[in-house]
C-alpha positions in Angstrom: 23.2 -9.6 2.6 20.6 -11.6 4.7 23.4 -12.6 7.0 24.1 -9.1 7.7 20.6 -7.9 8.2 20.6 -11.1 10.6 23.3 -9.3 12.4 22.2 -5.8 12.9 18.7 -7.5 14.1 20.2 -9.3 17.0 22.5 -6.2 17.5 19.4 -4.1 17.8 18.0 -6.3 19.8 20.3 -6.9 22.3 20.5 -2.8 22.8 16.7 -2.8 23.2 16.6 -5.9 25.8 19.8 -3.9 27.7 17.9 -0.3 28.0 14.8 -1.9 28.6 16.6 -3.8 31.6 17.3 0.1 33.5 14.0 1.0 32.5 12.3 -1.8 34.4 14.9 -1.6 37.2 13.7 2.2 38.0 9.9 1.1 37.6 10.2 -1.5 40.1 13.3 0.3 42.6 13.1 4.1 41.4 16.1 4.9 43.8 18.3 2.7 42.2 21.2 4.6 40.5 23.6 7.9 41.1 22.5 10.6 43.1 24.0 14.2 43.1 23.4 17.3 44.9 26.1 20.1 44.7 28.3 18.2 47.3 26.0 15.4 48.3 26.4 12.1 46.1 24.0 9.2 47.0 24.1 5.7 45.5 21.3 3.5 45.6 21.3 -0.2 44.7 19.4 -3.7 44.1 20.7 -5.1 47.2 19.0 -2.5 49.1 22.2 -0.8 50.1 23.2 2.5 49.8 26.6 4.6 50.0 26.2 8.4 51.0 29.4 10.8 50.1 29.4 14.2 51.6 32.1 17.0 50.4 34.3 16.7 47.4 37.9 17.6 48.8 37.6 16.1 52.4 34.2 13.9 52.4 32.5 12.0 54.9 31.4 8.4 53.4 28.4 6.9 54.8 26.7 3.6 54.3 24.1 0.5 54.9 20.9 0.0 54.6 17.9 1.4 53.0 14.1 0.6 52.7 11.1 2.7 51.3 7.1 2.6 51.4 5.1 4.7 49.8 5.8 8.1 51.7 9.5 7.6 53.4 12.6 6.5 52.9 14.5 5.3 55.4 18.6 5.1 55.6 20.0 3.0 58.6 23.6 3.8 58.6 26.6 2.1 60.0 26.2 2.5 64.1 22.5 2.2 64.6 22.0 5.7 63.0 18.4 6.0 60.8 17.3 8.8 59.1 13.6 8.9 58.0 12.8 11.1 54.9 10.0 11.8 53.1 10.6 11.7 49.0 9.5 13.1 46.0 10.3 12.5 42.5 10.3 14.7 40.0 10.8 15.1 35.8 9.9 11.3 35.1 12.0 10.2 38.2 15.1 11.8 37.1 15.0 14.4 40.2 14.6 13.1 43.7 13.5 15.5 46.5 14.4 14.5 50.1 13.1 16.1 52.9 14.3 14.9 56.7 11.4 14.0 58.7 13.7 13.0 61.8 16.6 14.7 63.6 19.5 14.4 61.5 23.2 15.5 61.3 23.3 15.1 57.6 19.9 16.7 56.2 18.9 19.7 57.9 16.5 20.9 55.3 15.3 19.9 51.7 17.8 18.3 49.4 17.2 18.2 45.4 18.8 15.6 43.4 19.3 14.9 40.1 19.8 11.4 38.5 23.5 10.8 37.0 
């Protein structure tokens, strides 16, 4: 019996240390993650990278770069292109609001996301 109580410890354990692991991760990089807004799907990661889809049946992929203070966020694409937005998260970080603060052929106006 003590050999299976031994077990389901370290099992529970392991599933703590793993969640805990994306918790952290968002404290310290809150982009970090899946991005989705009705056709707009953004992916943040560690690296600092980021892929931008836009459409769902013919799409335009975008990527490179990304870097953030504590008012912009700022997306230098493939071919010199940067976009500077401001941000906003909402609902514990699982919302992100991006709002183009520079001329830009992919955000015109306020985008909402939601976390996948």
């Amino acid at each position: 019996m003590s050999r299976n109580l031994k077990l389901f410890f370290s099992i529970i354990f392991v599933s703590v240390v793993f969640a805990g692991c994306s918790s952290i991760e968002k404290m310290v990089n809150p982009f970090v993650g899946t991005w989705v807004s009705g056709a707009f799907t953004l992916e943040f990661d560690n690296e600092h990278k980021f892929k931008l889809k836009i459409g769902n049946t013919v799409s335009v992929n975008l990527e490179g770069d990304y870097a953030y203070n504590e008012d912009t966020l700022t997306l230098n694409m493939e071919g010199d292109t940067e976009i500077i937005l401001a941000y906003e998260f909402k609902n514990d970080k699982n919302k992100l609001v991006l709002k183009p603060e520079s001329e830009s052929n992919y955000f015109n106006t306020k985008v909402e996301f939601t976390r996948e």
